[in-house]
DRENPA-700016 format. One record per residue: y, z, x of N, C-alpha, C, O in turn. Coordinates in steps of 0.2 Angstrom, whole numbers, always signed. Layout:
<nodes>
{nc2=Y nc3=Z nc1=X cac2=Y cac3=Z cac1=X cc2=Y cc3=Z cc1=X oc2=Y oc3=Z oc1=X}
...
</nodes>
This chain:
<nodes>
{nc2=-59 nc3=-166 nc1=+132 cac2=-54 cac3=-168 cac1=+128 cc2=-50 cc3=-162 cc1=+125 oc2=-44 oc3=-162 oc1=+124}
{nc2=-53 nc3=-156 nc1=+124 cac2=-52 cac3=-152 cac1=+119 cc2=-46 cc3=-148 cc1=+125 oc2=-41 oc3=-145 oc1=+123}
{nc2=-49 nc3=-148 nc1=+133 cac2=-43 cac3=-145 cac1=+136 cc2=-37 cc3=-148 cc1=+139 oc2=-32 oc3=-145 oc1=+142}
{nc2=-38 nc3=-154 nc1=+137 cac2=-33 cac3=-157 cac1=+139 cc2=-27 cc3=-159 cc1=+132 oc2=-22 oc3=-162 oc1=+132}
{nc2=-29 nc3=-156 nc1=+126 cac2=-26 cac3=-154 cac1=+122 cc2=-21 cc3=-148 cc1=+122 oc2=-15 oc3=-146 oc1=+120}
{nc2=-27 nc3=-145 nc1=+126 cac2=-24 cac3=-136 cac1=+128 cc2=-17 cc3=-138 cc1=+131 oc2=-11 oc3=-138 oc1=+129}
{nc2=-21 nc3=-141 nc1=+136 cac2=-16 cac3=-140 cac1=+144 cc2=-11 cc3=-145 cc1=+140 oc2=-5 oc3=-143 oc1=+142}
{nc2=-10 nc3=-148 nc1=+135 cac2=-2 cac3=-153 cac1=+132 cc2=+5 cc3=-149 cc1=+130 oc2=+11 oc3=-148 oc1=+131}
{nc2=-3 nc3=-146 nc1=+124 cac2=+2 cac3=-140 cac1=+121 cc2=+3 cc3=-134 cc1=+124 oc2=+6 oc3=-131 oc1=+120}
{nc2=+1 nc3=-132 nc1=+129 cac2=+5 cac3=-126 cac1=+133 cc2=+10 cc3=-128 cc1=+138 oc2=+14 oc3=-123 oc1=+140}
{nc2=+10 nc3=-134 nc1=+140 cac2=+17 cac3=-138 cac1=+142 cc2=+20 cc3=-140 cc1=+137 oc2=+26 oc3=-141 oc1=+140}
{nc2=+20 nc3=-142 nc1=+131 cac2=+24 cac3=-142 cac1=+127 cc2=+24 cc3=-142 cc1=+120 oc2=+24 oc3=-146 oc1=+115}
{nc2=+24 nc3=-134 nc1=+120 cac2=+24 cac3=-130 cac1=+114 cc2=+26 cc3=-132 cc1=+107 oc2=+23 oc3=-130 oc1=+102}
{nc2=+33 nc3=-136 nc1=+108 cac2=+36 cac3=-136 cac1=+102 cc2=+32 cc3=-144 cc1=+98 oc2=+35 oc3=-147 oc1=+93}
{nc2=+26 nc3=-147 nc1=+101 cac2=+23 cac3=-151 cac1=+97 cc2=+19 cc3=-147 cc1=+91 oc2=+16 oc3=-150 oc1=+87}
{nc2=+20 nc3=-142 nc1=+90 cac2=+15 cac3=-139 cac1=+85 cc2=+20 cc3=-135 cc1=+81 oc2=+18 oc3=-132 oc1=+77}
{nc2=+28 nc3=-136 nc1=+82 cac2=+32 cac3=-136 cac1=+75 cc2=+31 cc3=-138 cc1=+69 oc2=+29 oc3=-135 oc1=+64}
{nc2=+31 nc3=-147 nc1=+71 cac2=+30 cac3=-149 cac1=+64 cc2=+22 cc3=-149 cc1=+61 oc2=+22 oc3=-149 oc1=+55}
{nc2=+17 nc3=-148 nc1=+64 cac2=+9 cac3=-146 cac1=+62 cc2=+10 cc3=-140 cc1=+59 oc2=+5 oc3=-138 oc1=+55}
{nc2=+14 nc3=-134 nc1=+61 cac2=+12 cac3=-127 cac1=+59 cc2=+19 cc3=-128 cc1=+55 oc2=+21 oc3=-123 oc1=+56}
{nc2=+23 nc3=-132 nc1=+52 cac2=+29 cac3=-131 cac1=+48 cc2=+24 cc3=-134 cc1=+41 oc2=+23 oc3=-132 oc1=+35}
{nc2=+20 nc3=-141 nc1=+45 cac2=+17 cac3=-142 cac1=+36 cc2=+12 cc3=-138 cc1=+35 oc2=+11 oc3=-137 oc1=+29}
{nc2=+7 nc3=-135 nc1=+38 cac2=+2 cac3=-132 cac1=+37 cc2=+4 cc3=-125 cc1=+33 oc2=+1 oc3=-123 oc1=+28}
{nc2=+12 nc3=-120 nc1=+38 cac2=+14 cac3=-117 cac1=+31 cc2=+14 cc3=-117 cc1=+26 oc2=+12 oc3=-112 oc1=+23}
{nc2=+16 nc3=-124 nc1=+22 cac2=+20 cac3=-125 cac1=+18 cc2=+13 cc3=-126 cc1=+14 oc2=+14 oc3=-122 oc1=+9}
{nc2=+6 nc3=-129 nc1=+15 cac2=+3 cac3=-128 cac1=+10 cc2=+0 cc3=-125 cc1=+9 oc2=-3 oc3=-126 oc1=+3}
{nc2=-2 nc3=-119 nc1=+12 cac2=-9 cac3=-113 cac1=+13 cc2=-5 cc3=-110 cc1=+7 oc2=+1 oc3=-111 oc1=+6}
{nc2=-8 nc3=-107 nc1=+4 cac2=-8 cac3=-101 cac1=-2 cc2=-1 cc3=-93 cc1=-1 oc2=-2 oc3=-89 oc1=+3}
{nc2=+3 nc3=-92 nc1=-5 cac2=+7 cac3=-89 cac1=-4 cc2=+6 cc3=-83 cc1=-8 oc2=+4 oc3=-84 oc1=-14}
{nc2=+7 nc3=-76 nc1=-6 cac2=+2 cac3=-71 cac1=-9 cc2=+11 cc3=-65 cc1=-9 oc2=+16 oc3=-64 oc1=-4}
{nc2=+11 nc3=-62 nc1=-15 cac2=+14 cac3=-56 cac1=-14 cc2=+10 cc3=-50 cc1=-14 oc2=+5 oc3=-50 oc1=-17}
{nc2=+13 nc3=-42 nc1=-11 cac2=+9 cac3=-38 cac1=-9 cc2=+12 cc3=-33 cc1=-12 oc2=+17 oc3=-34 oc1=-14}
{nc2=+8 nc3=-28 nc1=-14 cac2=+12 cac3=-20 cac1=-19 cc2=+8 cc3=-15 cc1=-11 oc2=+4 oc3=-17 oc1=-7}
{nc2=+11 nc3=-11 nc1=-12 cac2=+11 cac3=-2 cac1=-8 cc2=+10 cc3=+0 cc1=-13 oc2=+12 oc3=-1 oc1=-19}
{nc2=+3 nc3=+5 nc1=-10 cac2=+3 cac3=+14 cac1=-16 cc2=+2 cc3=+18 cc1=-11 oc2=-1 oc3=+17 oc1=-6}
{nc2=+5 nc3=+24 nc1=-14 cac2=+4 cac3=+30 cac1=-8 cc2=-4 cc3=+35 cc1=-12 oc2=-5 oc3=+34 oc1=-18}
{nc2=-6 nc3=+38 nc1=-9 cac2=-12 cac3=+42 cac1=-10 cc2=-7 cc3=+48 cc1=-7 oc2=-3 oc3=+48 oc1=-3}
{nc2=-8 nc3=+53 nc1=-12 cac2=-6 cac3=+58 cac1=-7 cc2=-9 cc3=+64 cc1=-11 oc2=-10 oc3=+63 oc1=-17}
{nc2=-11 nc3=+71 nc1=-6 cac2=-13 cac3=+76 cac1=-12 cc2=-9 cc3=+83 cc1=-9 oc2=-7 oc3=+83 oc1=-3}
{nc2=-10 nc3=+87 nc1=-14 cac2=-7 cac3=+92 cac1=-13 cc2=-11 cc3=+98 cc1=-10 oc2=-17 oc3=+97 oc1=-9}
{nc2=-8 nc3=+104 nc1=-9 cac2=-14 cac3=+109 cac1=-4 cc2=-18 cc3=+111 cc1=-10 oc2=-23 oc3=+115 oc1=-9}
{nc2=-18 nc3=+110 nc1=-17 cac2=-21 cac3=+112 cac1=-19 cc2=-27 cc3=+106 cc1=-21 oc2=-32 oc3=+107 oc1=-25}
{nc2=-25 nc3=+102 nc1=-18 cac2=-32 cac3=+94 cac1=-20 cc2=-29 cc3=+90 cc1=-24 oc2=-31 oc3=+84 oc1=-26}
{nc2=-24 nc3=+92 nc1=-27 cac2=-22 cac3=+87 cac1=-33 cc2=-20 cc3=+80 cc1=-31 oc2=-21 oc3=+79 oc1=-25}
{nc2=-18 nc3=+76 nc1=-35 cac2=-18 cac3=+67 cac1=-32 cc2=-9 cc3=+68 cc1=-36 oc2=-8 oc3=+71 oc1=-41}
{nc2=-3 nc3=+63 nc1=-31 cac2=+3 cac3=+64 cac1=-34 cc2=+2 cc3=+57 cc1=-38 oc2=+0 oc3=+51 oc1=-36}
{nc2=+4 nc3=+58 nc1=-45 cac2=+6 cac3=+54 cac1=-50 cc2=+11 cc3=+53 cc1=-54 oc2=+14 oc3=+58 oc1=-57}
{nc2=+14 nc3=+45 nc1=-53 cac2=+19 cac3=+46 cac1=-55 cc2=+19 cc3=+41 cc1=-63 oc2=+15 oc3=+37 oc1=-65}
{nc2=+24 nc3=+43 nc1=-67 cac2=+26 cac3=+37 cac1=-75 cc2=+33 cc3=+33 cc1=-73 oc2=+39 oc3=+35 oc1=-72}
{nc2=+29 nc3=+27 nc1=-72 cac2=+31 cac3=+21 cac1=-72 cc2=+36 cc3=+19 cc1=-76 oc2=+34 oc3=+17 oc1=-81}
{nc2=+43 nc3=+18 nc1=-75 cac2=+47 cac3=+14 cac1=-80 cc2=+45 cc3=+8 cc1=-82 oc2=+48 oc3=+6 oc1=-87}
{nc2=+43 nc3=+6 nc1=-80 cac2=+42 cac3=-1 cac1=-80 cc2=+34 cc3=-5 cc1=-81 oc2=+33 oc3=-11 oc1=-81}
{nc2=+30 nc3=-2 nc1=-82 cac2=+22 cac3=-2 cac1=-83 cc2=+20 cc3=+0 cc1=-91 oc2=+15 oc3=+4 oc1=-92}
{nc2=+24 nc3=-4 nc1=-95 cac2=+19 cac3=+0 cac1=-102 cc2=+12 cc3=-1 cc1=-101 oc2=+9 oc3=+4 oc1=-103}
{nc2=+9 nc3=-6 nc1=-100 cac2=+2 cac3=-5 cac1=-101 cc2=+0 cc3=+2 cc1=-96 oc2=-2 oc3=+7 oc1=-99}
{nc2=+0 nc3=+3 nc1=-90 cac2=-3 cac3=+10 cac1=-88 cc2=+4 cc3=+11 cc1=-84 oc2=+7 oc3=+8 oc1=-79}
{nc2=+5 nc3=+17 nc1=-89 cac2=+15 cac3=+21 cac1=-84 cc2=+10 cc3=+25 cc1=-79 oc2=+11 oc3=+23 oc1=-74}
{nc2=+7 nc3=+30 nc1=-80 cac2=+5 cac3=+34 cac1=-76 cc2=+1 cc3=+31 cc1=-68 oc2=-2 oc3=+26 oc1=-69}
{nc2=+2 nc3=+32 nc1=-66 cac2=-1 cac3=+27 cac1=-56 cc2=+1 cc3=+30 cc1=-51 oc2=+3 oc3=+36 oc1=-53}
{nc2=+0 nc3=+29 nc1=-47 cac2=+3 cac3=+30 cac1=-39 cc2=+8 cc3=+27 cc1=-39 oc2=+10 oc3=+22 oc1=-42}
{nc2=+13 nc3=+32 nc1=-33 cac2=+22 cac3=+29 cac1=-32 cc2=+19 cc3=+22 cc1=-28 oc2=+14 oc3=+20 oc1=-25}
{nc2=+24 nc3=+18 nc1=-28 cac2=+25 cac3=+12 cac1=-23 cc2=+27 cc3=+7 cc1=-25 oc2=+30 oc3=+8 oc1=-30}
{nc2=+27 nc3=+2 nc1=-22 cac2=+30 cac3=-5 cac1=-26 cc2=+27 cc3=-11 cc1=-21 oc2=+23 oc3=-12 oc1=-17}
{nc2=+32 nc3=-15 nc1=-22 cac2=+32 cac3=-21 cac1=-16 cc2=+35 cc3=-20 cc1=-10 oc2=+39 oc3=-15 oc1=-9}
{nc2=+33 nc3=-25 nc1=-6 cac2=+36 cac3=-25 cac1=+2 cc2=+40 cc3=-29 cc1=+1 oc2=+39 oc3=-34 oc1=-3}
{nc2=+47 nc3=-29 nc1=+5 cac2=+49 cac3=-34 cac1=+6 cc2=+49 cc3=-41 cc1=+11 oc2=+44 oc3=-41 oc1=+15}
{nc2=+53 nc3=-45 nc1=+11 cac2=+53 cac3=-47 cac1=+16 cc2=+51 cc3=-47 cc1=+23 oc2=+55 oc3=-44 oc1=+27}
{nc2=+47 nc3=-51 nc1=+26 cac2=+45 cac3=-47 cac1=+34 cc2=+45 cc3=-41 cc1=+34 oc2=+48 oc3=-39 oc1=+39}
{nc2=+43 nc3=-36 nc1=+28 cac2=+43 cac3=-29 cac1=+29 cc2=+36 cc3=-26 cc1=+32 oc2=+31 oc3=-25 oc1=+27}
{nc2=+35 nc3=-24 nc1=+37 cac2=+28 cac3=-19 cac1=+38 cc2=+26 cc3=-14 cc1=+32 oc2=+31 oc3=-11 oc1=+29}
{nc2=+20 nc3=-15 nc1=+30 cac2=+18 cac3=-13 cac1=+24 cc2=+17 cc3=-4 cc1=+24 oc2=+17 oc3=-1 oc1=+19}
{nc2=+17 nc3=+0 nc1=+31 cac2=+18 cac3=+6 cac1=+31 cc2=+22 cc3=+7 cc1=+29 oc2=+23 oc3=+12 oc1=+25}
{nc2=+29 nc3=+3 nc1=+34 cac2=+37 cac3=+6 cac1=+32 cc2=+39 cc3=+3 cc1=+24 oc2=+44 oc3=+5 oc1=+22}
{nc2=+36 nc3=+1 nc1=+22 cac2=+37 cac3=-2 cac1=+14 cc2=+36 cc3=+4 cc1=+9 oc2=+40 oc3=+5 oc1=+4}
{nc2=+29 nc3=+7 nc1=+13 cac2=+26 cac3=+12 cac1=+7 cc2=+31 cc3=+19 cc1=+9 oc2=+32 oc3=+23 oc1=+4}
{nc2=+34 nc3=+20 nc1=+16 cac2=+37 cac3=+25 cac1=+16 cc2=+46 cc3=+25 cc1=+12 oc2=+49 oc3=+29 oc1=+10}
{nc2=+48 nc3=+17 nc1=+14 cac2=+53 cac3=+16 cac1=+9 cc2=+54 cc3=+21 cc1=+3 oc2=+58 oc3=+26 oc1=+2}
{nc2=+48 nc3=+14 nc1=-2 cac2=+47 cac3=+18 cac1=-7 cc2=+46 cc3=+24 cc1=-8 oc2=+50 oc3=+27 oc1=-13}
{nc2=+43 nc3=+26 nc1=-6 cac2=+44 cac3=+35 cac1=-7 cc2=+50 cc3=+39 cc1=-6 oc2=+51 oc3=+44 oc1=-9}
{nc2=+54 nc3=+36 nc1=+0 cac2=+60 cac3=+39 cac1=-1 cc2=+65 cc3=+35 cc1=-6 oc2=+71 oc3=+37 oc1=-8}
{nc2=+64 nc3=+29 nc1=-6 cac2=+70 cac3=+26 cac1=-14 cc2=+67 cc3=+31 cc1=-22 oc2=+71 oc3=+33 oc1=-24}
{nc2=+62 nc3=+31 nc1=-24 cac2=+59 cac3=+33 cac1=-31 cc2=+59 cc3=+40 cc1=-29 oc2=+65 oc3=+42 oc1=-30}
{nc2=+55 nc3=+45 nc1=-26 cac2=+55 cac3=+51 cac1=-25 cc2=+60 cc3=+55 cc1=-21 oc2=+59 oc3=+61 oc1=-20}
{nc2=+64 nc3=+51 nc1=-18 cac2=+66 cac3=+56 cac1=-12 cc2=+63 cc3=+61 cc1=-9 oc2=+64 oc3=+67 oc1=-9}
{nc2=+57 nc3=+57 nc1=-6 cac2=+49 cac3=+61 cac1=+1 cc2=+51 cc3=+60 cc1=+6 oc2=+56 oc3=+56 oc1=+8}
{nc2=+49 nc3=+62 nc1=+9 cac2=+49 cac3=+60 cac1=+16 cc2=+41 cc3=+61 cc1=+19 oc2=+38 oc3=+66 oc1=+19}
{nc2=+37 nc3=+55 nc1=+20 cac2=+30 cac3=+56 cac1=+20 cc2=+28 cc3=+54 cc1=+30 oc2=+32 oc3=+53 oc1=+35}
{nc2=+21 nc3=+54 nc1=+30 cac2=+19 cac3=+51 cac1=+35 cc2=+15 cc3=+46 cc1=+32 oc2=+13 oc3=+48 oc1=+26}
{nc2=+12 nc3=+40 nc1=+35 cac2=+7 cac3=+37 cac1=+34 cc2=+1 cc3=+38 cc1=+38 oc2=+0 oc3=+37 oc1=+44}
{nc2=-5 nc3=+41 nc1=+35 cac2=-10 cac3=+43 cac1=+39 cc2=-16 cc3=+35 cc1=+40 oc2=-17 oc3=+32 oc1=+45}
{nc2=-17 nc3=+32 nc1=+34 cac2=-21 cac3=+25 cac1=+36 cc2=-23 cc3=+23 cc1=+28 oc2=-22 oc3=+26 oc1=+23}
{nc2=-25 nc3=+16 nc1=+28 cac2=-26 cac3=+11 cac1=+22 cc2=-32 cc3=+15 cc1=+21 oc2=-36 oc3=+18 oc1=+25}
{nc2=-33 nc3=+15 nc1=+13 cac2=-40 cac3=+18 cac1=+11 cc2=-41 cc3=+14 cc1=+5 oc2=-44 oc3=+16 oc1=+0}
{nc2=-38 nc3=+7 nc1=+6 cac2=-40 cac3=+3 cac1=-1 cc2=-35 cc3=-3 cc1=+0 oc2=-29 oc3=-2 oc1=-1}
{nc2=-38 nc3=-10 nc1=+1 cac2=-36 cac3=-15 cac1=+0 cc2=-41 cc3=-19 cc1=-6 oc2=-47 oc3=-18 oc1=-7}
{nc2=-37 nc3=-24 nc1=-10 cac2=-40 cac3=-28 cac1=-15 cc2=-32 cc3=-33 cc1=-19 oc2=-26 oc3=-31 oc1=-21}
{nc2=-36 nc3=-39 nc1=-19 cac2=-33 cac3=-44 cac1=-22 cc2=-34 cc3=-43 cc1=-32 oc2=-38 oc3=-44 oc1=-37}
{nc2=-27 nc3=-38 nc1=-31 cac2=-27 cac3=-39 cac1=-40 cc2=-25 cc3=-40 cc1=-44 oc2=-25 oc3=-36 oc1=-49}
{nc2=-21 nc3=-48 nc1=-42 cac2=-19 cac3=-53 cac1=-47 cc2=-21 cc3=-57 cc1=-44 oc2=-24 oc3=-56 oc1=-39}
{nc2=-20 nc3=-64 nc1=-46 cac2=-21 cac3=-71 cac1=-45 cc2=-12 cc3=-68 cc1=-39 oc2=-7 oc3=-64 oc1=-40}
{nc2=-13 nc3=-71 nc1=-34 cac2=-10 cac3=-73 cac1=-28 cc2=-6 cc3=-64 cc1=-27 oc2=-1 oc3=-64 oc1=-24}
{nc2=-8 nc3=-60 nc1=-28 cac2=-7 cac3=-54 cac1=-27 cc2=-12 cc3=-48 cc1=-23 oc2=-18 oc3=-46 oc1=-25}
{nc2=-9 nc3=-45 nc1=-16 cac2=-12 cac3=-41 cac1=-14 cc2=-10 cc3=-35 cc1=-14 oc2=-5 oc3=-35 oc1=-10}
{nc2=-12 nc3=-28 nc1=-17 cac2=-11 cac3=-22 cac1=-15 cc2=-15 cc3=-19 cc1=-9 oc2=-20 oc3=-21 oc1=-7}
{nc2=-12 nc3=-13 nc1=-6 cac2=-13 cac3=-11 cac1=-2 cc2=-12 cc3=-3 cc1=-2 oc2=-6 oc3=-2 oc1=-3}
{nc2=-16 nc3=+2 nc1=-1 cac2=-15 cac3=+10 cac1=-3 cc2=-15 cc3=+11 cc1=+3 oc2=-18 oc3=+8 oc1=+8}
{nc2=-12 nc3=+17 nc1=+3 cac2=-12 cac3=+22 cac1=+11 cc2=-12 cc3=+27 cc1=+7 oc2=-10 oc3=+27 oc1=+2}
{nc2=-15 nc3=+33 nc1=+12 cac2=-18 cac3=+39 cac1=+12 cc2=-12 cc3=+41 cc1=+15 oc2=-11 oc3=+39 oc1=+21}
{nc2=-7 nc3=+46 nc1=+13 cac2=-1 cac3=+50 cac1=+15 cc2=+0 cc3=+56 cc1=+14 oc2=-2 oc3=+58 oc1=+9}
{nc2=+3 nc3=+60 nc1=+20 cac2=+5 cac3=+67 cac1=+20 cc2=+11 cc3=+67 cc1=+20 oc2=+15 oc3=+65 oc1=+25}
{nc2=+13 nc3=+70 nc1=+13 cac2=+20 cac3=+71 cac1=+12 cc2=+22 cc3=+78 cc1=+15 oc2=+19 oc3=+83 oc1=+14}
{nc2=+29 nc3=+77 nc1=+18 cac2=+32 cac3=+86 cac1=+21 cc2=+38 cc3=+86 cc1=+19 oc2=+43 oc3=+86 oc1=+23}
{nc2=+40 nc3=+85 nc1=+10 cac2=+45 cac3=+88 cac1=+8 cc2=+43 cc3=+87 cc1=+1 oc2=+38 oc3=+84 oc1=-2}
{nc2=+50 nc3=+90 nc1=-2 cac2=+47 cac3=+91 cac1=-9 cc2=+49 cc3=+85 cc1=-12 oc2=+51 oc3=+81 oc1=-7}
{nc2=+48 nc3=+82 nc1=-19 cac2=+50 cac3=+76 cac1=-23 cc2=+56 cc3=+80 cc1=-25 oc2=+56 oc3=+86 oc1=-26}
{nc2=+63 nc3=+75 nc1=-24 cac2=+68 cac3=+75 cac1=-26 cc2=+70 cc3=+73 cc1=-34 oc2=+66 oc3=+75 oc1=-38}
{nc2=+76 nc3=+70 nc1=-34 cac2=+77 cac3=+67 cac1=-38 cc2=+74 cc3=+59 cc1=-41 oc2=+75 oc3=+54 oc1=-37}
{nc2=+71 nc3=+59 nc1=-46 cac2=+69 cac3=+51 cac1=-44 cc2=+73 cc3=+45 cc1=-47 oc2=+79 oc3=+45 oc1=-50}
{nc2=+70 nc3=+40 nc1=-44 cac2=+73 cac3=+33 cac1=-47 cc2=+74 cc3=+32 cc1=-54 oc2=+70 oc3=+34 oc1=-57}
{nc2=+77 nc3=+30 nc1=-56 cac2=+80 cac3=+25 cac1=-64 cc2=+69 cc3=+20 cc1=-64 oc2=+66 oc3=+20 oc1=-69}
{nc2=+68 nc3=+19 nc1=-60 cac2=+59 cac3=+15 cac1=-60 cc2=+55 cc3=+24 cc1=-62 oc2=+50 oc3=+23 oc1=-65}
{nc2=+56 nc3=+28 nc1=-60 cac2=+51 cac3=+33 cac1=-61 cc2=+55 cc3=+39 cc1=-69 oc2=+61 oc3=+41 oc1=-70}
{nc2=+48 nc3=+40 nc1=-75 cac2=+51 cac3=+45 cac1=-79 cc2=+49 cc3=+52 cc1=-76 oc2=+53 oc3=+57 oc1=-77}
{nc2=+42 nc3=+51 nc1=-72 cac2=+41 cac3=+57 cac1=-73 cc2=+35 cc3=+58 cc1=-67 oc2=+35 oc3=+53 oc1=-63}
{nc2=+32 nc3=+64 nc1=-66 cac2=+28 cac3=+64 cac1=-59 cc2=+24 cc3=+70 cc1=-60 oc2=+27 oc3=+75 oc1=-62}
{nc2=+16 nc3=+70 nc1=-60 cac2=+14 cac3=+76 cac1=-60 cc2=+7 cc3=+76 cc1=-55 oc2=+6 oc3=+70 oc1=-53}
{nc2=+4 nc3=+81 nc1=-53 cac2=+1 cac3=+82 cac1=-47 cc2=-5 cc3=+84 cc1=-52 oc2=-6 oc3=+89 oc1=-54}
{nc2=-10 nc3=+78 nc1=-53 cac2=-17 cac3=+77 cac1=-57 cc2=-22 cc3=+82 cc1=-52 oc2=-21 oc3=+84 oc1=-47}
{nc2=-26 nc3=+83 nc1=-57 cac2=-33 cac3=+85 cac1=-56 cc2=-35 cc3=+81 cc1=-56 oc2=-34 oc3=+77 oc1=-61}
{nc2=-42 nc3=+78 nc1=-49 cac2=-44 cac3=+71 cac1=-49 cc2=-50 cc3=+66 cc1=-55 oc2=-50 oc3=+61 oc1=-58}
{nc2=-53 nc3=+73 nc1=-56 cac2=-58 cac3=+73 cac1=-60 cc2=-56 cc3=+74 cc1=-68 oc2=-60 oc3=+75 oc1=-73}
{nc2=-48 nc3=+71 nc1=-69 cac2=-46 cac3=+73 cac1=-75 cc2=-39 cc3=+68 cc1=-77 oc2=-35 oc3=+69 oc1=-81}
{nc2=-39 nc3=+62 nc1=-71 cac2=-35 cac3=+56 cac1=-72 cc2=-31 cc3=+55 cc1=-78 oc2=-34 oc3=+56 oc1=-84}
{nc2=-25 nc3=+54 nc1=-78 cac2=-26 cac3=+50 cac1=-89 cc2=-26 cc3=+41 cc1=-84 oc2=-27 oc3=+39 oc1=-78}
{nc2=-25 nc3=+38 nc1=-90 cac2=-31 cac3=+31 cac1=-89 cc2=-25 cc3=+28 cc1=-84 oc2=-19 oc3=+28 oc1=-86}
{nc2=-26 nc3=+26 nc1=-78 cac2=-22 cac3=+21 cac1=-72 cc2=-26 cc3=+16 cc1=-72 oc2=-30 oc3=+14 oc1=-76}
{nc2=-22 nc3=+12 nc1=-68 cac2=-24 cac3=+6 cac1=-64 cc2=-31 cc3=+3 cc1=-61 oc2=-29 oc3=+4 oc1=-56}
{nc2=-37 nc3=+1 nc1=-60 cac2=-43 cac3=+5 cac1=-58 cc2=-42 cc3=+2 cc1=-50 oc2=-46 oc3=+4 oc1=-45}
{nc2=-37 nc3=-1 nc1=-49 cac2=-35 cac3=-1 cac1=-41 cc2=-32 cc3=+6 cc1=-39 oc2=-32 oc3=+8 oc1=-33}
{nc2=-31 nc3=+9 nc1=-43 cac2=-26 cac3=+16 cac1=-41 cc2=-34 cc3=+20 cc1=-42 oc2=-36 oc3=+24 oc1=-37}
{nc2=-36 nc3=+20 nc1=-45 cac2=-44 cac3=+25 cac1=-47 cc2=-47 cc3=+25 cc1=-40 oc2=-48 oc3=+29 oc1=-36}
{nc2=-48 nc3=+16 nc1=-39 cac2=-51 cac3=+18 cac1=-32 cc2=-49 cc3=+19 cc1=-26 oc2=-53 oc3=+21 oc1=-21}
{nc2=-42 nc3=+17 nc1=-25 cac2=-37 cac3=+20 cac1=-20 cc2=-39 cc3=+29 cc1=-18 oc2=-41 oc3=+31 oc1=-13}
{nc2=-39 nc3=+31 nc1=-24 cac2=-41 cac3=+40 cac1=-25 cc2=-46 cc3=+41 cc1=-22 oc2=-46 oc3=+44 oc1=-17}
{nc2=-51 nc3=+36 nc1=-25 cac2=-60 cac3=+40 cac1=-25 cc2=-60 cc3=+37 cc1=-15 oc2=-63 oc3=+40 oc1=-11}
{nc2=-57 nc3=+34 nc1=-14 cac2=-56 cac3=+31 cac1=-8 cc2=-53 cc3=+36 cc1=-1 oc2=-56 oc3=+37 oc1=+4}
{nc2=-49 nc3=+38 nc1=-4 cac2=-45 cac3=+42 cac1=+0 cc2=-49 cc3=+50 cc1=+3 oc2=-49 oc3=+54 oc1=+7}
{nc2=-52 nc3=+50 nc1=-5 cac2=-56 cac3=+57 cac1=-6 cc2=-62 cc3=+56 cc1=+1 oc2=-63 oc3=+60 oc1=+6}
{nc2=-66 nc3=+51 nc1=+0 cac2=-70 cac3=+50 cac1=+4 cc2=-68 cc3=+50 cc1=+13 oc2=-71 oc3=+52 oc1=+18}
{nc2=-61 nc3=+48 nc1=+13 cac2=-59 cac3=+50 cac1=+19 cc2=-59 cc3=+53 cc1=+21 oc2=-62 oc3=+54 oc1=+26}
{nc2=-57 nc3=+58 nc1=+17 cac2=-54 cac3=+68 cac1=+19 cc2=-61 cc3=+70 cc1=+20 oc2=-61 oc3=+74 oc1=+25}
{nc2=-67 nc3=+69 nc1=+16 cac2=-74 cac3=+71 cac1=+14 cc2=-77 cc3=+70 cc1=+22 oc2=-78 oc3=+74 oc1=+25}
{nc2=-77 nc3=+64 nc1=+23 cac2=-77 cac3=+62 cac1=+30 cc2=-76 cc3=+65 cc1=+37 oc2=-80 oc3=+66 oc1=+41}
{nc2=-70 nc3=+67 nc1=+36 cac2=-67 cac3=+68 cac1=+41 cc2=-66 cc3=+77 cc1=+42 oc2=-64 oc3=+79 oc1=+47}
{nc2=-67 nc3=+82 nc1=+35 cac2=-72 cac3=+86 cac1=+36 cc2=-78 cc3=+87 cc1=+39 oc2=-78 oc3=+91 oc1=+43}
{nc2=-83 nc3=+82 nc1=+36 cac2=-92 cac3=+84 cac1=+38 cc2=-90 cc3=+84 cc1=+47 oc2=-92 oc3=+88 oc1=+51}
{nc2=-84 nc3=+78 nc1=+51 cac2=-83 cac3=+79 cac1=+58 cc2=-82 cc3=+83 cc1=+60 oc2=-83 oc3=+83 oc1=+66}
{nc2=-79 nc3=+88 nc1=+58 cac2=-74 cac3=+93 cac1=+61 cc2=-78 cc3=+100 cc1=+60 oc2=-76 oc3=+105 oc1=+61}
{nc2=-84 nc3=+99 nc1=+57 cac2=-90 cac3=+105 cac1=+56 cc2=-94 cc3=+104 cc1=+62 oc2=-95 oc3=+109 oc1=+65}
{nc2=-96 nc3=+97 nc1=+64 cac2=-100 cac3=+96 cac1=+68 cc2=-99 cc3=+99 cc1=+75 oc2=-103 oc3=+98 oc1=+80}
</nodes>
């Protein structure tokens, strides 16, 4: 039975419009935030004040993704609309659902230029000592402690 379901719908594909049009429509709809990790040569983590964040201004640069936007090119967006960066993306080092139907997402980046001018969203930007945070986000806390653990990582390999 089950291949002769197969074999229908790969002759005729478009029976699974209307089953996967309603099945969108009900499953659970989530928005996504970007943050960038990034540190400087001398370890520092870049921190930015948030225009718009009174509960915690200080965090990590980033925002939402757009539409059908790949979530690297989102977080690289961002960096160049708020900062004027120009970064890479090196890899995620922190997923977690933190809101009700909200998912952020950190990446671990190496920025190769300096912060420009910022956005009208950014007051201010300073390059933290890890161990001496003022109070963020604890998505943003562990983004850090996260990222750190990479680089620590990925040191111990390069000794070996």
């Amino acid at each position: 039975m089950t291949r002769a379901i197969s074999y229908l719908l790969r002759k005729f594909p478009f029976m699974l419009r209307l089953p996967y049009w309603f099945y969108s429509r009900v499953q659970p709809r989530y928005t996504i935030g970007v943050a960038a990790v990034i540190f400087n040569d001398a370890g520092r983590v870049l921190l930015v004040e948030h225009t718009y964040h009174p509960r915690y201004p200080w965090g990590l640069p980033g925002g939402w993704i757009d539409t059908d936007e790949d979530p690297a090119a989102a977080i690289l967006r961002e960096l160049s609309e708020e900062l004027q960066m120009d970064a890479r993306v090196l890899r995620v080092v922190h997923v977690s659902k933190t809101a009700p139907r909200h998912i952020d997402l950190a990446f671990h980046c190496d920025a190769f230029s300096e912060i420009g001018k910022l956005s009208h969203e950014l007051l201010d930007f300073q390059w933290a000592v890890v161990e001496d945070l003022p109070d963020i986000k604890r998505f943003h806390r562990q983004s850090i402690v996260s990222a750190m653990q990479h680089i620590n990582r990925s040191e111990a390999w390069e000794r070996v």
